[in-house]
MIKOL-831447 format. One record per residue (C-alpha): x, y, z. Coordinates in steps of 0.5 Angstrom, whole numbers, plus 500, padded with zeros to 3 digits. Example, Ala and Ser with C-alpha at 12.3 -4.5 7.8 and 13.67 -1.06 7.14 Angstrom:
<sites>
SITE     x     y     z
SITE   525   491   516
SITE   527   498   514
</sites>
This chain:
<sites>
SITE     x     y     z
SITE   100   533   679
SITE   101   539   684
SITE   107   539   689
SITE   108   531   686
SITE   115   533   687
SITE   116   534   694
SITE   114   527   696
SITE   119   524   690
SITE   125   524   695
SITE   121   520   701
SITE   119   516   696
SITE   126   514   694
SITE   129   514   700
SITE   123   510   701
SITE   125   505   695
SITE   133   504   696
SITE   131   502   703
SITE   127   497   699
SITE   132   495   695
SITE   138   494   701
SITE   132   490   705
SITE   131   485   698
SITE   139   485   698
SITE   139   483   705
SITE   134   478   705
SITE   137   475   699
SITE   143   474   703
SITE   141   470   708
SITE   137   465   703
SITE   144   464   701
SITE   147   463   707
SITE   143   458   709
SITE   146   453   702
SITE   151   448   704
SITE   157   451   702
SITE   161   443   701
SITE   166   438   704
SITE   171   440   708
SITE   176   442   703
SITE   171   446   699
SITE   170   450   706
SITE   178   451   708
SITE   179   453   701
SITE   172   459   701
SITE   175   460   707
SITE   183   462   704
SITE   180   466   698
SITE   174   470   703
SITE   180   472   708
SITE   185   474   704
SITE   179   478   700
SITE   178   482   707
SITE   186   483   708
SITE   187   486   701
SITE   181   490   702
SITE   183   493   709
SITE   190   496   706
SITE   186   498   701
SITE   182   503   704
SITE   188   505   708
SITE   191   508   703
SITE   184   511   700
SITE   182   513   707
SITE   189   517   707
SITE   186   521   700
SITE   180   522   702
SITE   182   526   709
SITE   187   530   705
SITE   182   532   699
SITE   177   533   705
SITE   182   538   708
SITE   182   542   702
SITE   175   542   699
SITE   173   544   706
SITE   179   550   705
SITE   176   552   698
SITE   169   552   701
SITE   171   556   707
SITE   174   562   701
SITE   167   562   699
SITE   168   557   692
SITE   164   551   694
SITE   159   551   699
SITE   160   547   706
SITE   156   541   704
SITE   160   539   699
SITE   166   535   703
SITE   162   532   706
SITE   158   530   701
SITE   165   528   698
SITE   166   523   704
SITE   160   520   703
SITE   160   518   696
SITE   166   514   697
SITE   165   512   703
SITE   158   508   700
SITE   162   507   692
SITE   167   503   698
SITE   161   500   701
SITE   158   497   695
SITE   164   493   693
SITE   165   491   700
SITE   159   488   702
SITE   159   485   694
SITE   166   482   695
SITE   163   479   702
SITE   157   475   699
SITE   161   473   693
SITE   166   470   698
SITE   161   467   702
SITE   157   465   695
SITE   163   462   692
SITE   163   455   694
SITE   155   455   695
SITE   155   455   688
SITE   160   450   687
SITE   156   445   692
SITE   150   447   688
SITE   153   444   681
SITE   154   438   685
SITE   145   438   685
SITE   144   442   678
SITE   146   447   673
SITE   139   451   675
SITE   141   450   682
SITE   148   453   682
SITE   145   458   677
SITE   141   460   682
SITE   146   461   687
SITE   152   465   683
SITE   146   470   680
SITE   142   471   687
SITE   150   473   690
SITE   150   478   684
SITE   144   481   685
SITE   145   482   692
SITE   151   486   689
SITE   146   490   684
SITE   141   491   689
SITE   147   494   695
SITE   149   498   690
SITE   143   501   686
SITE   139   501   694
SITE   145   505   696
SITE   146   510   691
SITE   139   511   693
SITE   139   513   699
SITE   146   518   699
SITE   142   523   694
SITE   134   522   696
SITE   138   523   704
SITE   142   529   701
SITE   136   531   696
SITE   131   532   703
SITE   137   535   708
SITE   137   541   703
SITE   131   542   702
SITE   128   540   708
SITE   132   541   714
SITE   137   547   711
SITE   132   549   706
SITE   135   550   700
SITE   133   555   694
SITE   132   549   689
SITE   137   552   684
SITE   141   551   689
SITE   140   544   691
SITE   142   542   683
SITE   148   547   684
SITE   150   544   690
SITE   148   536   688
SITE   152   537   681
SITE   159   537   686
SITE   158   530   690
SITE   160   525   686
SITE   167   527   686
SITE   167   522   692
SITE   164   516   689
SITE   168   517   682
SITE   175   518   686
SITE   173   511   691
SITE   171   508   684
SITE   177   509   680
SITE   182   507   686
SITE   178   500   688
SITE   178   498   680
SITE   185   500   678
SITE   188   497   686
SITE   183   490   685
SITE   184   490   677
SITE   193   491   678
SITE   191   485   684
SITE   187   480   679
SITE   191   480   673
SITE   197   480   676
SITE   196   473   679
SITE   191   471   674
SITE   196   473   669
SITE   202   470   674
SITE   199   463   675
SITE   197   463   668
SITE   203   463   664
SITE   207   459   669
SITE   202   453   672
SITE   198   452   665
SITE   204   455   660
SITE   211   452   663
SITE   208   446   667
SITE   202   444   664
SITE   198   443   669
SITE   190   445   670
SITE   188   452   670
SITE   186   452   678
SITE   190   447   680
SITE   192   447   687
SITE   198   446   686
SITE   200   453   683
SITE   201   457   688
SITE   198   463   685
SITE   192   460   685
SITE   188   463   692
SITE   192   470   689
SITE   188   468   683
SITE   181   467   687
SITE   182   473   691
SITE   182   476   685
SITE   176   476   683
SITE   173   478   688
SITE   177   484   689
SITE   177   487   681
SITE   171   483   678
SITE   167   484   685
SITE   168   490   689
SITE   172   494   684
SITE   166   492   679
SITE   161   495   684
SITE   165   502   687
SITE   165   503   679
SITE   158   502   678
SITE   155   506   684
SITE   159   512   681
SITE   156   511   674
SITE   149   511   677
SITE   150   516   681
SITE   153   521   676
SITE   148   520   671
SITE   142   522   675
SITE   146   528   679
SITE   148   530   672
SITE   140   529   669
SITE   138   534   675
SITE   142   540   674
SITE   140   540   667
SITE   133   538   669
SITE   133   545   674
SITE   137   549   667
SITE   132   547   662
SITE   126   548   667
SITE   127   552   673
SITE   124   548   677
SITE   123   542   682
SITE   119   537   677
SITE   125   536   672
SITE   129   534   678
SITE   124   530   680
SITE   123   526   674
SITE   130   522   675
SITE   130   521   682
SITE   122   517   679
SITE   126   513   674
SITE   130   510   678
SITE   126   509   683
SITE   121   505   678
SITE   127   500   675
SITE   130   498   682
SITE   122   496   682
SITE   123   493   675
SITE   130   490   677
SITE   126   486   683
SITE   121   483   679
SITE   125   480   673
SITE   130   476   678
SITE   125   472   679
SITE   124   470   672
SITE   132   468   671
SITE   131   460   671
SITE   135   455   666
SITE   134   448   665
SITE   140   442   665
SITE   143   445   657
SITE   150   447   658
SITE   149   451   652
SITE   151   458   652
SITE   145   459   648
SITE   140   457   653
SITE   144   460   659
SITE   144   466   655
SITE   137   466   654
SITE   135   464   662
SITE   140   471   664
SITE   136   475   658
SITE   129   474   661
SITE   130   478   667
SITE   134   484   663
SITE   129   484   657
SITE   123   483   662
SITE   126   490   666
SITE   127   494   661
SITE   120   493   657
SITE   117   494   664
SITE   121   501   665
SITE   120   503   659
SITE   111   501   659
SITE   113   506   667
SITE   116   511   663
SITE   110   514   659
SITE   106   515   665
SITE   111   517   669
SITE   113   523   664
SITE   106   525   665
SITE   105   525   672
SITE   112   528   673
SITE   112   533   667
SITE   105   533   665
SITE   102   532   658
SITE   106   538   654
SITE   112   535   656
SITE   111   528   654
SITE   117   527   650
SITE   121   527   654
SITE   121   519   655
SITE   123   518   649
SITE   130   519   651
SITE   128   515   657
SITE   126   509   651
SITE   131   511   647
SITE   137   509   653
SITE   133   503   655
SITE   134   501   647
SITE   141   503   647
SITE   143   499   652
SITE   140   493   650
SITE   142   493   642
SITE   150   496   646
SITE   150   489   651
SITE   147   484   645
SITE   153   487   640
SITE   158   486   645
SITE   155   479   646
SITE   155   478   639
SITE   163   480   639
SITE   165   476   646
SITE   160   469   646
SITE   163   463   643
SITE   156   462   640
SITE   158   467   635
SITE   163   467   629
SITE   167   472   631
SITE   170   468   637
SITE   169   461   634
SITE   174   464   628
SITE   179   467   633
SITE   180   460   637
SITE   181   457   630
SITE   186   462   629
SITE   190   459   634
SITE   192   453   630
SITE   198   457   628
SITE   200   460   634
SITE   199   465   640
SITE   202   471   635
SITE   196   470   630
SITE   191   469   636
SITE   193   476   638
SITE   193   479   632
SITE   186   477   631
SITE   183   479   638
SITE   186   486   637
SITE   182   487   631
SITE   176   484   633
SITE   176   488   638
SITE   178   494   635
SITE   172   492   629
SITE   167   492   635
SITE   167   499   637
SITE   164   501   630
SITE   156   499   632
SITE   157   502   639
SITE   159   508   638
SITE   154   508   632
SITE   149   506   637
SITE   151   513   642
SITE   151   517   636
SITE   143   516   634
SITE   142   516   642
SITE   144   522   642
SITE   141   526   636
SITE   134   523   638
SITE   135   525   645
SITE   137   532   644
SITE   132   533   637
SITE   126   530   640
SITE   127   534   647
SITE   127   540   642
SITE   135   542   643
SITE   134   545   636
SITE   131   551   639
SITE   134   550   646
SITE   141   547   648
SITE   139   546   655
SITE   132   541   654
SITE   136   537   648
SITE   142   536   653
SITE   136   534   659
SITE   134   529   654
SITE   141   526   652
SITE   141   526   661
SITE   135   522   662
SITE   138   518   656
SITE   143   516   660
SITE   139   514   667
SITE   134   511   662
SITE   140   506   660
SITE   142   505   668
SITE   135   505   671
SITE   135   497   671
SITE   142   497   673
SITE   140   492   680
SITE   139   487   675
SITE   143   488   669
SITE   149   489   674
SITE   147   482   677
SITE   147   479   672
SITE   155   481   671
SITE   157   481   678
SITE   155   473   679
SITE   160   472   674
SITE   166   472   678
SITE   162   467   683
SITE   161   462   678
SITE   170   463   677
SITE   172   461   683
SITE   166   456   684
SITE   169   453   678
SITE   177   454   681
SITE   175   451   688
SITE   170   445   684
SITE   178   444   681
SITE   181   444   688
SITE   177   440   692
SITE   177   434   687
SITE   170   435   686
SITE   167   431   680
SITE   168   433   672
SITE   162   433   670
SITE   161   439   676
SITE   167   442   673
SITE   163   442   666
SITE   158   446   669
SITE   161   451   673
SITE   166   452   667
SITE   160   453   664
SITE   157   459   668
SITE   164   461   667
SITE   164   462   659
SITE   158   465   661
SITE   159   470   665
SITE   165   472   661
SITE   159   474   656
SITE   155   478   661
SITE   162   481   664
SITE   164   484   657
SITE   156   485   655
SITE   156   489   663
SITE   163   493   661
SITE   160   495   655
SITE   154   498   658
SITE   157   502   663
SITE   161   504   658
SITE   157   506   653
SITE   153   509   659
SITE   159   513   662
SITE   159   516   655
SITE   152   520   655
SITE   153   522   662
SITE   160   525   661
SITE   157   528   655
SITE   152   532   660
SITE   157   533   665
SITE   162   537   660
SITE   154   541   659
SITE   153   542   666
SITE   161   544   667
SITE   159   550   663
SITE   152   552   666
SITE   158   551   673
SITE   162   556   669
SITE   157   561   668
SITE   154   560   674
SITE   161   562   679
SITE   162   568   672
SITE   155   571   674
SITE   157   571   682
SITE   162   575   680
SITE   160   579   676
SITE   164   577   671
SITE   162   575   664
SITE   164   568   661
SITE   167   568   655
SITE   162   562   650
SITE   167   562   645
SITE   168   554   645
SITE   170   554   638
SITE   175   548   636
SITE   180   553   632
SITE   180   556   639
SITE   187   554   640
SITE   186   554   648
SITE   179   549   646
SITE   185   545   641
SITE   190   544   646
SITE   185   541   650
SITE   182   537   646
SITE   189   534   644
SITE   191   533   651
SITE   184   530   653
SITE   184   525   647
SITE   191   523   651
SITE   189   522   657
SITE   186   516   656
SITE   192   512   653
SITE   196   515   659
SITE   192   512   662
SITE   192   505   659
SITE   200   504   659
SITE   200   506   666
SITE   194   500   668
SITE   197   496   663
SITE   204   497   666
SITE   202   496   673
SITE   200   490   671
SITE   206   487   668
SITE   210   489   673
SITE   206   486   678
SITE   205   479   674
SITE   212   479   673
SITE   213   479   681
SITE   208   473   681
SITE   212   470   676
SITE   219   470   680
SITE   215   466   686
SITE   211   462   682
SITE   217   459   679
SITE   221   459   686
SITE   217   455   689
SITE   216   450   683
SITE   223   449   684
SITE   225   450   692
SITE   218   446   694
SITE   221   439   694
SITE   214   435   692
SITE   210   440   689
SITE   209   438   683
SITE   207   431   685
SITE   202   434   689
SITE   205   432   696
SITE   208   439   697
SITE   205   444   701
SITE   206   452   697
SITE   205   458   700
SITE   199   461   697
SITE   200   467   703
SITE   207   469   699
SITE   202   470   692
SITE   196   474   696
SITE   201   478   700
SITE   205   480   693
SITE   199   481   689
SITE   196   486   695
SITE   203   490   695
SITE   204   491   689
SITE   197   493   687
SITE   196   499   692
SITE   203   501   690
SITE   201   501   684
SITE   194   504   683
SITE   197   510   686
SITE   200   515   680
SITE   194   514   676
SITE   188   516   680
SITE   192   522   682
SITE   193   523   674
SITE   186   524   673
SITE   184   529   679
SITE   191   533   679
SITE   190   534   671
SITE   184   537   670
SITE   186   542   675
SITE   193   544   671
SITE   189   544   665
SITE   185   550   667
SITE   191   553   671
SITE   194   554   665
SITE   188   554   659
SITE   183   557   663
SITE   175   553   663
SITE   175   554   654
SITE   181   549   655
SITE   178   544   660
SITE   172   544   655
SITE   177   542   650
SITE   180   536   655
SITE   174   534   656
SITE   171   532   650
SITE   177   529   648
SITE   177   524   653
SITE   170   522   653
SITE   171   521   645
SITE   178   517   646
SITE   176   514   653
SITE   169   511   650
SITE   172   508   644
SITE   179   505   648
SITE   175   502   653
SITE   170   498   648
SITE   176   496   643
SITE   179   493   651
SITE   174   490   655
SITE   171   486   648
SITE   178   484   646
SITE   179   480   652
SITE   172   478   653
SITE   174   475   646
SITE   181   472   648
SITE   178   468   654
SITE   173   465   652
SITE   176   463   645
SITE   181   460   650
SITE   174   456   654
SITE   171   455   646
SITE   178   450   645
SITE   177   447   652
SITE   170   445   650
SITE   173   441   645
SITE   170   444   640
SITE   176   447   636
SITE   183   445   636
SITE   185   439   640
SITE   183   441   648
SITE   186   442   654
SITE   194   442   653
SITE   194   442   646
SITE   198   447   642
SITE   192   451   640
SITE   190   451   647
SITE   197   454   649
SITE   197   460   644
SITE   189   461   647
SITE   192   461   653
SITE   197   466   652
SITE   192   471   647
SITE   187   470   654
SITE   193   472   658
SITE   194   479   654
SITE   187   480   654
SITE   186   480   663
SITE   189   486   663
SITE   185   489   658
SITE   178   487   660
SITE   180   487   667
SITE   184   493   668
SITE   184   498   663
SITE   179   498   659
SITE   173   499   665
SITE   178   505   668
SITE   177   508   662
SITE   170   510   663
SITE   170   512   670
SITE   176   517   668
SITE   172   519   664
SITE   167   522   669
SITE   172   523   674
SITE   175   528   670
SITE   168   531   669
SITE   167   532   677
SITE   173   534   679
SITE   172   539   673
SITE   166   542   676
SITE   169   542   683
SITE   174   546   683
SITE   171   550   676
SITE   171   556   681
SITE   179   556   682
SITE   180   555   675
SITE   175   561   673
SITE   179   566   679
SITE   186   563   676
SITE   189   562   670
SITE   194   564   666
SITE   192   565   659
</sites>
């Protein structure tokens, strides 16, 4: 349709604002259920503050970054190697990665109790309360998102006019803000949670031998905050940058591939049709009384699978309409992502749920000790990532073939971009479905802390077990998505190059060839980063955990009465601990991932950044898979033997050895595992922003 295009950004904007209005709207349904006794509101109340605290000192010490990077991205604009737009496109993409995860955490604290109190009535109920927090976390999410490229899109072409060669340009470099805010708020909240999950663990549950969330662990608000502060607005900054990063990286090659405006065009619709398709499958997420992770699973697949079918019905038409009817390959790569993300989520839930095999055998391996409950994990975990990878690995030829990468590189690597949009255009659902789960955790830890009935335990653990499963099926997703849009990025970084090269004057040396030895030693140094970058988190972690440890026991010992229960401990001092020592930590590894693709092309040139971006995308995919599914495992083997459908239940010897396999596994799940695939991307964007330094200056 002739001038279709034009219209595409208003009608985006006009969707994102839809999709903040059903967030919103959502919200307020949720306010209005009772949030519970007395003791359940002052215990809503302890986590929601300490939430806000650690979240306030957070974006202090980030807000310091982003005024230092501000400064030098407006210095290299002002020596001609960006346009003026990018710093302040750079403020923008951070400061809504932060809001996303703020306004999660904020309704998931206020959503904690509510979904307890609601188990009180029934299963379906409290569901319903956990799955409507997630989604108003999706929805900010993909809503804001939305509305920073659609604005962004109609400033430059509407108001400063823009060549569209030059919107692609421009637009190619503004997620580096939303990818630094990502990885500050996963690795601070992932150091913070772990840390008080792992500390409260191993001396309330392990050396104690009282009850996972009992009020008498000191650790246990830490623990709660925790969720809130990693699982929800960690989760939501990580997957705002990977929504915006696969469609600013589709538009660029859409406009290489093209030249026009209608290949941009085509991403922007997409997305604006899975929000539609998100909205419309939550209403179909509805569970009976059945505790069964089965069923459960089932009531959460029915509004995921009824989106995707839905996009992928949409993107034929809108292939047509967009690109017309010579170009209508072009949605196979769209299905083909939709796909690969399905069969991605399905075999993680195969490896992580406790309906399957694999985690029934791992919780069996308990009865000999935490060392072979260990071992088990890691290969299970490390087994998990073949199916995955081969999955990428078919998306990407059918993407990159079907498009006519044969006979032209840059319409197969479009194709291998719309894949990956394809794969996050449902991304409201997909990701509420992941971020209730956290919800349903401390519903279960507050249920235990107000003494509320068993069998409400029974069904928040149930939610619990659940939400485990779509955790690690949600990390797998960006993960896998993550893959296909660094894959684009490192093509998009070389039309960057090419593009800096023709304003100069110069030519661009195209010799990425692997025996380059500047292509070689990047692609090793690369392939590192990722392992780097795990020790550091995982470090992080056990120095953090051990601090937690050391007051824990402190107070066990100085509190007369605590353990009896008529001690009062200091939560404050566990919360405070876990905040000082996650912001101190997450320091070194953010700045790793912006200052090391820098160096790398001082000293290697733009041949030697192509090398170390394909060494990390390779590594960085497979480690955060192998990660994220081993603790997905680990804990819910831990739940399978509380079920007492294994072993000897809660306080046995098998319990114990879960416990200690669930505790080796936080930090793998939590922390390093889903950092690695923003890293990923992160080392991409900054790639591209300073592609013009690296081009100007470097040694070999």
């Amino acid at each position: 349709m002739k001038g279709f295009e034009n219209f595409v950004p208003f009608f985006t904007l006009v969707i994102s604002l839809a999709a903040l209005l059903f967030a919103l709207i959502t919200a307020k349904k949720i306010i209005k259920f009772p949030e519970g006794t007395d003791k359940m509101k002052e215990i809503s109340k302890w986590v929601r503050q300490g939430a806000l605290a650690y979240l306030k000192r957070q974006y202090k010490v980030v807000g310091i970054f982003f005024a230092c990077m501000f400064v030098v991205l407006v210095v290299m604009a002002a020596l001609g190697m960006l346009t003026w737009f990018v710093p302040f496109a750079f403020i923008t993409g951070g400061f809504y990665s932060g809001l996303s995860g703020f306004v999660g955490m904020k309704i998931a604290t206020l959503s904690n109790g509510r979904t307890a109190n609601a188990c009180r009535e029934s299963l379906n109920k409290g569901l319903r309360v956990a799955f409507s927090a997630g989604s108003v976390m999706g929805f900010t999410v993909v809503g804001l998102g939305l509305f920073d490229l659609s604005t962004w899109f109609i400033l430059l072409k509407f108001v400063f006019k823009l060549e569209t060669a030059a919107i692609a340009s421009s637009m190619l470099t503004f997620g580096m803000g939303a990818s630094s805010m990502a990885l500050f708020a996963r690795v601070g909240g992932g150091i913070f949670t772990k840390a008080a999950d792992v500390g409260a663990d191993l001396v309330g549950k392990v050396e104690a031998g009282i009850p996972e969330d009992d009020p008498r662990n000191p650790a246990v608000i830490a623990d709660n905050v925790g969720d809130n502060v990693g699982d929800v607005a960690g989760m939501g900054a990580d997957l705002y940058e990977s929504y915006v990063g696969s469609i600013i990286s589709s538009l660029a090659l859409g406009y290489a591939a093209f030249g026009s405006l209608k290949a941009i065009a085509l991403p922007l619709v997409l997305a604006g049709l899975g929000i539609v398709a998100s909205i419309i499958g939550t209403f179909l997420v509805r569970t009976g009384e059945s505790t069964e992770q089965s069923t459960l699973l089932k009531a959460l697949s029915r509004g995921t699978n009824f989106s995707a079918i839905l996009i992928a019905v949409l993107s034929v038409p809108v292939t047509y309409l967009v690109l017309g009817a010579e170009n209508l390959k072009f949605c196979v790569p769209i299905l083909s992502g939709l796909i690969a993300g399905v069969l991605i989520g399905k075999a993680t839930e195969y490896f992580t749920s406790d309906t399957y095999k694999p985690t029934q055998k791992l919780a069996k391996s308990s009865s000999t000790g935490s060392a072979t409950i260990i071992i088990e994990g890691i290969s299970l975990g490390m087994l998990s990532t073949v199916i995955p990878i081969i999955i990428i690995g078919v998306c990407i030829l059918v993407s990159y073939f079907v498009c006519g990468g044969k006979t032209s590189a840059t319409f197969g690597l479009y194709g291998i971009a719309l894949a990956a949009v394809g794969m996050l255009s449902t991304l409201g659902i997909t990701l509420a479905t992941d971020a209730y789960g956290p919800v349903a955790d401390n519903a279960g830890g507050i249920a235990e802390m107000a003494g509320l009935e068993a069998d409400v335990r029974k069904k928040t653990d149930a939610l619990d077990s659940l939400g485990n499963t779509t955790a690690a099926t949600g990390k797998g997703f960006a993960i896998g998505s993550a893959a296909l849009t660094a894959l684009a990025l490192v093509a998009s970084y070389i039309d960057k190059i090419k593009e800096v090269a023709l304003k100069a004057g110069d030519e661009i040396v195209t010799n990425f060839d692997i025996m380059n030895p500047k292509v070689l030693v990047g692609l090793f140094i690369g392939a590192c980063l990722p392992f780097l970058f795990a020790a550091l988190t995982m470090s992080s972690v056990g120095k953090a955990a051990q601090s937690v440890v050391v007051e824990v026991r402190r107070q066990f010992k100085e509190i007369k009465g605590l353990m009896e229960g008529d001690g009062e401990p200091d939560y404050k001092s566990c919360v405070d601990l876990c905040t000082r020592s996650s912001l101190k930590e997450m320091i070194v590894p953010t700045i790793i991932a912006i200052v090391v693709p820098i160096v790398v092309g001082v000293v290697l040139g733009y041949q030697g950044v192509v090398g170390m971006l394909a060494g990390a995308t390779a590594t960085g995919f497979l480690l955060a898979i192998f990660m994220s599914n081993s603790g997905g495992t680990w804990d819910n083997a831990k739940k399978y033997i509380e079920s007492g459908a294994v072993g000897g239940g809660k306080g046995s010897d098998e319990h114990k050895a879960a416990v200690v396999g669930d505790t080796v596994g936080d930090p793998f799940k939590d922390t390093s595992g889903p950092s690695i695939n923003i890293l990923i991307k992160l080392l991409s964007m900054v790639s591209i922003v300073f592609a013009a330094l690296v081009f100007k200056f470097h040694i070999l």
